[in-house]
PALUM-883556 format. One record per residue (C-alpha): residue in one letter; x, y, z. Coordinates in pm, whole numbers, plus 50000, padded with zeros to 5 digits. Each point is the difference from the previous one (the first is absolute). Example, Ala and Ser with C-alpha at 12.3 -4.5 7.8 and 13.67 -1.06 7.14 Angstrom:
BEGIN
A512304955050780/S501375034449934/
//
This chain:
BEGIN
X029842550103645/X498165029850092/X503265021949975/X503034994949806/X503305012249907/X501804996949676/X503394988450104/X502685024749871/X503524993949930/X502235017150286/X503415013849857/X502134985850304/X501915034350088/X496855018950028/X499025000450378/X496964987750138/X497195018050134/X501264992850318/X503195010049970/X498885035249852/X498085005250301/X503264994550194/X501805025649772/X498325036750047/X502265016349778/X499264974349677/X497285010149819/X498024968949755/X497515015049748/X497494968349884/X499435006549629/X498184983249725/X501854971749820/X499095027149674/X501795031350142/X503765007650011/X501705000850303/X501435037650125/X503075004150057/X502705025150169/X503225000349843/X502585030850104/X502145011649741/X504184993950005/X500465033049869/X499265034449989/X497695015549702/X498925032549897/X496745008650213/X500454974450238/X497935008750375/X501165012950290/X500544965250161/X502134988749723/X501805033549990/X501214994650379/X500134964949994/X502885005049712/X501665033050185/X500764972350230/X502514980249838/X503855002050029/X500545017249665/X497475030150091/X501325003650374/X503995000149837/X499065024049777/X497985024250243/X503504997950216/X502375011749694/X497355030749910/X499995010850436/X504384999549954/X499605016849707/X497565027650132/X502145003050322/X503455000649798/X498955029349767/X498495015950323/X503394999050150/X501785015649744/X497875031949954/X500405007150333/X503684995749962/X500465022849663/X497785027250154/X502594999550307/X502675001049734/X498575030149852/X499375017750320/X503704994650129/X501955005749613/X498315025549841/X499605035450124/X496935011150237/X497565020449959/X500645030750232/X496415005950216/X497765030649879/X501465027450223/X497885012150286/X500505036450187/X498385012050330/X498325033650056/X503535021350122/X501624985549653/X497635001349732/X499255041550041/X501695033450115/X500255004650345/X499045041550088/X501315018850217/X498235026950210/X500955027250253/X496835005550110/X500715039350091/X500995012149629/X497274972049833/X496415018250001/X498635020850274/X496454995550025/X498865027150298/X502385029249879/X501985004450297/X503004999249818/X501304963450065/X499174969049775/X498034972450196/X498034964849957/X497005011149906/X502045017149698/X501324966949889/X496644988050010/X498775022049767/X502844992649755/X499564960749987/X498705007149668/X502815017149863/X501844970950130/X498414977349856/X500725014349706/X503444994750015/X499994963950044/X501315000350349/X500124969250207/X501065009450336/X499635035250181/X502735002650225/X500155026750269/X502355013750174/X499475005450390/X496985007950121/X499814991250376/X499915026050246/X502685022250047/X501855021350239/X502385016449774/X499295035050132/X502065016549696/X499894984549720/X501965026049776/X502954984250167/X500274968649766/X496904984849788/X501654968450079/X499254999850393/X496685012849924/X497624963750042/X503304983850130/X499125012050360/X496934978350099/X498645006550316/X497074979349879/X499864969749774/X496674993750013/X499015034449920/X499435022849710/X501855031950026/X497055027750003/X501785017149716/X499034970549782/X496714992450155/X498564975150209/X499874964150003/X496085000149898/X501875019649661/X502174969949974/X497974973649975/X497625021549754/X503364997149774/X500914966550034/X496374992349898/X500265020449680/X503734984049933/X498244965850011/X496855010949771/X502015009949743/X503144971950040/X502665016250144/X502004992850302/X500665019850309/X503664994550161/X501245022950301/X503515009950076/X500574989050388/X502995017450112/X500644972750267/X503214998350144/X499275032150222/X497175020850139/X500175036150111/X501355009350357/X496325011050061/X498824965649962/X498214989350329/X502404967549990/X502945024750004/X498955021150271/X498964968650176/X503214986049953/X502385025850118/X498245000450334/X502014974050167/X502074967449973/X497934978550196/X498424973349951/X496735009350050/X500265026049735/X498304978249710/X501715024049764/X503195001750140/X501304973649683/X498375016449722/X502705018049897/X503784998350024/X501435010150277/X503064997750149/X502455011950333/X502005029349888/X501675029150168/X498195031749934/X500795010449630/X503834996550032/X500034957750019/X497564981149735/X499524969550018/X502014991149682/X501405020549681/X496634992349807/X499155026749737/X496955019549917/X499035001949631/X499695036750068/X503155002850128/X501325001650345/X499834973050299/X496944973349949/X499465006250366/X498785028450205/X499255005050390/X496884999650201/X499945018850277/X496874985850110/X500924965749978/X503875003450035/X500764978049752/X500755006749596/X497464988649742/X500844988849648/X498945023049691/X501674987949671/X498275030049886/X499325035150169/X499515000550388/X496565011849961/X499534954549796/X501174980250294/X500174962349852/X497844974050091/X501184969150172/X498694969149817/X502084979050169/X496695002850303/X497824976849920/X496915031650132/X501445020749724/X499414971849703/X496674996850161/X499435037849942/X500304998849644/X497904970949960/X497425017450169/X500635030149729/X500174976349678/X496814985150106/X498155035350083/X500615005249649/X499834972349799/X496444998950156/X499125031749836/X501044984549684/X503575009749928/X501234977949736/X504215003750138/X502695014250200/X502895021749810/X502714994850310/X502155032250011/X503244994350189/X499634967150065/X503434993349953/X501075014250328/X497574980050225/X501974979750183/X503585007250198/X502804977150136/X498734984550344/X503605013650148/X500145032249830/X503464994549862/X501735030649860/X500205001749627/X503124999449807/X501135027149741/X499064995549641/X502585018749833/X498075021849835/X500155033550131/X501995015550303/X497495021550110/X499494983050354/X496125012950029/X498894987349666/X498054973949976/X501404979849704/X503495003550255/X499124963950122/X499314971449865/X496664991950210/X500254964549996/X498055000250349/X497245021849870/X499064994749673/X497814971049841/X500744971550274/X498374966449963/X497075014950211/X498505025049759/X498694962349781/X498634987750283/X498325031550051/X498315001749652/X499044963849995/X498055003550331/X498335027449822/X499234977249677/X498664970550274/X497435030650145/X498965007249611/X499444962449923/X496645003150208/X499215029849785/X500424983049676/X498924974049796/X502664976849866/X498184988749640/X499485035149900/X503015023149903/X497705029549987/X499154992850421/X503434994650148/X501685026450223/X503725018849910/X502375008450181/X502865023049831/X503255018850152/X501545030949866/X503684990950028/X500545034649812/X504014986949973/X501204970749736/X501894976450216/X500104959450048/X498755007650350/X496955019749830/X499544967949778/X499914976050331/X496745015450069/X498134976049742/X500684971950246/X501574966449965/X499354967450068/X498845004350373/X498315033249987/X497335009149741/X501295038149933/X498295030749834/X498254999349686/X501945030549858/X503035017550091/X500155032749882/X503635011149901/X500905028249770/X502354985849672/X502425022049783/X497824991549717/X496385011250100/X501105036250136/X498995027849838/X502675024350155/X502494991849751/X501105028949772/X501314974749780/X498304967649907/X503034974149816/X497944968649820/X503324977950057/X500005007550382/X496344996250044/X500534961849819/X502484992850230/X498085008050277/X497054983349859/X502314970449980/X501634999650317/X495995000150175/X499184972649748/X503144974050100/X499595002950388/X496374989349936/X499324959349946/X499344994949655/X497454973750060/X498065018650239/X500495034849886/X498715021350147/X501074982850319/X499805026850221/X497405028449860/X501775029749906/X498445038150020/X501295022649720/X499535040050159/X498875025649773/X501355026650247/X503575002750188/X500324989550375/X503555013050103/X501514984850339/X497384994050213/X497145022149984/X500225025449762/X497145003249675/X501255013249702/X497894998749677/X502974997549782/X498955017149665/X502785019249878/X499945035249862/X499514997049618/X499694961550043/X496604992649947/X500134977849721/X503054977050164/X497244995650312/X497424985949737/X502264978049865/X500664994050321/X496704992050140/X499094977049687/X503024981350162/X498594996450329/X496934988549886/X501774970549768/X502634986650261/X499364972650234/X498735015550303/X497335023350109/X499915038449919/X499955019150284/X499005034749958/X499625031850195/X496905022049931/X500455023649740/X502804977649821/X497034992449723/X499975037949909/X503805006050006/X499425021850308/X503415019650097/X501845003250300/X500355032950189/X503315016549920/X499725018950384/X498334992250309/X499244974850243/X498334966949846/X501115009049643/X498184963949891/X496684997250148/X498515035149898/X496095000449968/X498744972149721/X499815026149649/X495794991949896/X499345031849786/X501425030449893/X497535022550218/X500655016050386/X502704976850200/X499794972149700/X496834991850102/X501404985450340/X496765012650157/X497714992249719/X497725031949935/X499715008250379/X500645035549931/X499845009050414/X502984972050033/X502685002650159/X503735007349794/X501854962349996/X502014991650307/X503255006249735/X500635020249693/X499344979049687/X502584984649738/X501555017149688/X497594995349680/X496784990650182/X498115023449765/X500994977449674/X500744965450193/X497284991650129/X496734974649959/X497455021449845/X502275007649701/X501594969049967/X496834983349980/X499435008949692/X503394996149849/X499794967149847/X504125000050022/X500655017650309/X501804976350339/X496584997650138/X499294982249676/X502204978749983/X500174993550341/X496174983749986/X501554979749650/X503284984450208/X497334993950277/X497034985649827/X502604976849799/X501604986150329/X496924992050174/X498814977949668/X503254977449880/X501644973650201/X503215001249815/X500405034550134/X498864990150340/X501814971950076/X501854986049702/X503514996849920/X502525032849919/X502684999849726/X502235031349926/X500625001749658/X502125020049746/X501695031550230/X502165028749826/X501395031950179/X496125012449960/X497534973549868/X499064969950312/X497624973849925/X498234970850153/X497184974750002/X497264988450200/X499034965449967/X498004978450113/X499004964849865/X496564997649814/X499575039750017/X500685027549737/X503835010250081/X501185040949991/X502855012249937/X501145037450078/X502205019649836/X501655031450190/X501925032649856/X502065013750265/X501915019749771/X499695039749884/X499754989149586/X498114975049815/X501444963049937/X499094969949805/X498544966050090/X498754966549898/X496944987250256/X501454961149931/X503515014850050/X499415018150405/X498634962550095/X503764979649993/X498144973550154/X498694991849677/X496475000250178/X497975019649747/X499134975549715/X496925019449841/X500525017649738/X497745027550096/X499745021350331/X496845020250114/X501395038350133/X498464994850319/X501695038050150/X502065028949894/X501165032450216/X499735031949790/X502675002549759/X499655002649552/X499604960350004/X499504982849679/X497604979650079/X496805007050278/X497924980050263/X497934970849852/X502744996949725/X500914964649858/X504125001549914/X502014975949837/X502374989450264/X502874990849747/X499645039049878/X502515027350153/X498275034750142/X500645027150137/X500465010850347/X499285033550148/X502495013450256/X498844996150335/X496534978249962/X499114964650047/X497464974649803/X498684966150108/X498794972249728/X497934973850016/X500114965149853/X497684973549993/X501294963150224/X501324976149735/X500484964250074/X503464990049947/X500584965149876/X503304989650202/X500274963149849/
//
């Protein structure tokens, strides 16, 4: 045969050729009878370098897939149960009290200026804008915050040797400058130098009355019809000539609350003199108004409103008669009734918070430094005063200013234990988890009744007022001073306006109220006792003198939170030594220590802090008045050690924050 094939021996489970080419996925390799036959075998267990295909082929089976289940519960269970302790921890042990934060009208001194007795910058004889302007320096200097002045609208107080009081309380203007002072141009030329140099600019806005030469008023008393717009703007009411009022309401300055226009034939109400008829806010034209007038100014940059007599705003809608109080039987005196009808209603909140609604557009809500304030000089201690902060419905004023026993300079004789009780009667109406609650303003001058400026340093007393004043500047609340309080200027013993003479700068002609203008014009008043020896120029360069110290207090306000905004504990008190502390979570702590008395006594620095708060073993001197201390500025002291204290000073120490472990 031309072609043959060796038979070969067919294993019987091998497919045929055939059948491979029916089976695509069965591969036949035709070897030699001499070569081994390849072949695949997978292993039945893992190994140590085993591939990738092995690897997952194995993660596959039960025992791998239980035990990746048990790891996940695991994972998920221990997840659980951090979450759970750190709850625990949170709720059981003690937290950790936020770093305390302080907005621009609490962290530095607020300054008050009568413009007229500040600076006066074209010698006629009057102080004006311009003559603040060129002091910003000086006031810098100080550390002040907030410049605060009093009225300056236009006025039509004709004579104002009458009562320095109802001299800018008369507005015929409110969106004027009174041309005394300047001119608005002047104003905004000081607000801009305020701002350069990081102070605020707050006006007083006598606002519950204008003058009786206010075109509203002379609008008003025209007629009773209604097509008078004005007619409303004021109150107003039928009465018989001056013999029947309208109800047995009470002027603060004694005497009916109501007089008779002849023009109108009707009585208008005045809870002041007749020459300060009161506006009716009750008209919805005369809220209006005084948006109108907090916009004008806020547009020129005015950083707040200090509300004088805000208190009286509103009146009972049906003029009810008042009843007695008890106090006095003199039927023409004011404090004769009880004024129930007339004095802080319900309206006076709503009042401020429309104001704070107008400021919101004005201010920017993640920057302290930008917001508006709005603050009310109560000038009286009272729970009504107090209901001015607001409450749950109305958002009310930032600060209340009310004159406390404890911060008036008037008194002859200072007593450490009454001042600690005062101190600690403030402290307990406060909420001790959100002290300070409502932002107290501690008053470096005395405010008596209602209107009446008195600087309060007493003959002799000098010393007491620094102790004083280091006080002021270590309590909760802002220090509010009246110019020349940071050179110990003195109050006229004779005269009209005994407390606002001129501002004392040097010892030359007029205290330098005129600069070196040697053509100027004498000051409008007389100056104050001592102005050749208290004054700037020499105190300046007294390293120890109240201006001094004054800039110290200041400088070490504006800089520590514990001092700003941190917690106050009154220590150890005796008949003449008070002390308390300043604290403040995660900041240094102070503590000041306060001689009241006319000899030396002893103390401990752990021993005035009862609290137990002072744990360091040394203290920093931080300030001293004058006085033969033992120990100086910059000094470290032991704190356990006992020293002695000079009559009538004060000294603050420092300590560094220590944690304390409470487990």
């Amino acid at each position: 045969m031309a072609n043959e094939y060796k038979q070969q021996d067919v294993d019987p489970q091998t497919p045929s050729v055939k059948d491979a080419s029916d089976t695509a996925e069965i591969d036949i390799d035709i070897v030699n009878d001499n070569e081994p036959v390849a072949v695949d075998l997978k292993p039945d267990k893992p190994y140590a370098g085993m591939g990738k295909e092995d690897l997952l082929r194995f993660s596959q089976t039960p025992f791998w897939c239980r035990f990746r289940a048990v790891l996940l519960v695991i994972f998920f269970l221990t997840w659980l149960v951090l979450i759970a302790a750190s709850v625990a921890f949170i709720v059981v042990f003690p937290r950790c009290k936020p770093t305390p934060t302080a907005t621009w009208w609490q962290t530095k001194p607020i300054y008050n200026i009568f413009t007229r007795s500040f600076y006066d910058s074209d010698g006629d004889g009057n102080g004006d804008l311009k003559g603040i302007e060129m002091k910003v320096n000086y006031l810098k200097s100080l550390g002040i915050g907030t410049v605060k002045l009093y009225p300056i609208f236009t006025d039509s107080n004709e004579s104002i040797a009458t009562n320095l009081t109802r001299f800018g309380f008369r507005t015929s203007n409110f969106t004027d400058i009174d041309p005394m002072y300047g001119n608005l141009a002047d104003f905004e030329s000081l607000v801009t130098a305020l701002h350069k140099n990081n102070m605020k600019l707050v006006l007083d806005w006598v606002i519950n009355h204008t003058s009786d030469k206010h075109r509203w008023f002379k609008e008003s008393r025209k007629s009773n019809s209604p097509t008078n717009p004005y007619r409303n703007y004021y109150v107003w009411a039928p009465c018989d000539n001056s013999t029947h009022k309208p109800n047995n309401w009470l002027s603060v300055r004694g005497g009916s609350a109501w007089t008779y226009d002849s023009q109108r034939k009707e009585c208008y109400l005045h809870q002041f003199s007749a020459e300060e008829p009161d506006l009716n806010f009750r008209s919805m034209m005369v809220r209006e108004e005084m948006d109108k007038i907090a916009r004008f100014w806020l547009d020129r940059g005015v950083d707040g409103f200090n509300l004088v007599r805000l208190q009286f705003l509103v009146e009972d809608y049906d003029l009810r008669d008042s009843k007695p109080s008890g106090k006095t039987n003199v039927t023409d005196s004011y404090d004769y009734l009880d004024h129930e009808y007339t004095f802080v209603l319900p309206g006076c909140k709503a009042i401020i918070n429309r104001l704070l609604h107008i400021m919101q557009n004005y201010s920017t809500d993640s920057d302290s430094d930008d917001k508006r304030a709005v603050f009310v000089d109560a000038l009286e201690p009272s729970e009504d005063a107090r209901r001015l902060y607001g409450d749950d419905i109305y958002k009310g004023a930032d600060i209340v200013f009310q004159p406390r026993s404890h911060v008036m300079l008037l008194m002859p004789v200072v007593n450490a234990t009454s001042l600690a009780e005062s101190l600690n009667g403030s402290m307990s109406r406060e909420p001790s988890e959100n002290w300070p609650g409502e932002w107290p303003a501690t008053l470096l001058y005395h405010r008596s009744g209602f209107d009446d400026i008195a600087r309060g340093v007493p003959v002799m007393k000098d010393r007491v007022a620094d102790t004083l004043k280091a006080m002021t500047f270590l309590l909760p609340a802002t220090p509010v001073v009246l110019y020349g309080n940071e050179i110990g200027q003195l109050q006229a013993s004779s005269g009209a306006y005994p407390a606002v003479r001129p501002m004392q700068w040097d010892n030359t002609t007029n205290a330098g109220f005129s600069g070196n203008d040697t053509t100027a014009s004498a000051p409008w008043i007389s100056l104050a006792p001592k102005w050749d020896t208290l004054n700037v120029q020499i105190q300046n360069v007294n390293k120890i003198s109240p201006l001094s110290q004054f800039r110290q207090l200041s400088a070490l306000r504006g800089k520590e939170a514990s001092i700003q905004a941190g917690l106050m504990t009154v220590g150890y008190t005796t008949h003449q030594i008070l002390s308390f502390v300043r604290h403040a979570d995660g900041h240094p702590g102070f503590l000041l220590v306060c001689n009241f008395g006319s000899t030396a006594d002893m103390f401990k620095p752990q021993q005035m802090a009862k609290s137990e708060l002072i744990h360091s073993e040394n203290m920093e001197v931080e300030f001293v008045t004058g006085g033969d201390f033992p120990f100086k500025k910059g000094d470290t002291v032991q704190s356990g050690k006992q020293f002695v204290m000079p009559p009538e000073s004060a000294a603050i120490f420092r300590w560094e924050y220590e944690i304390k472990n409470h487990l």
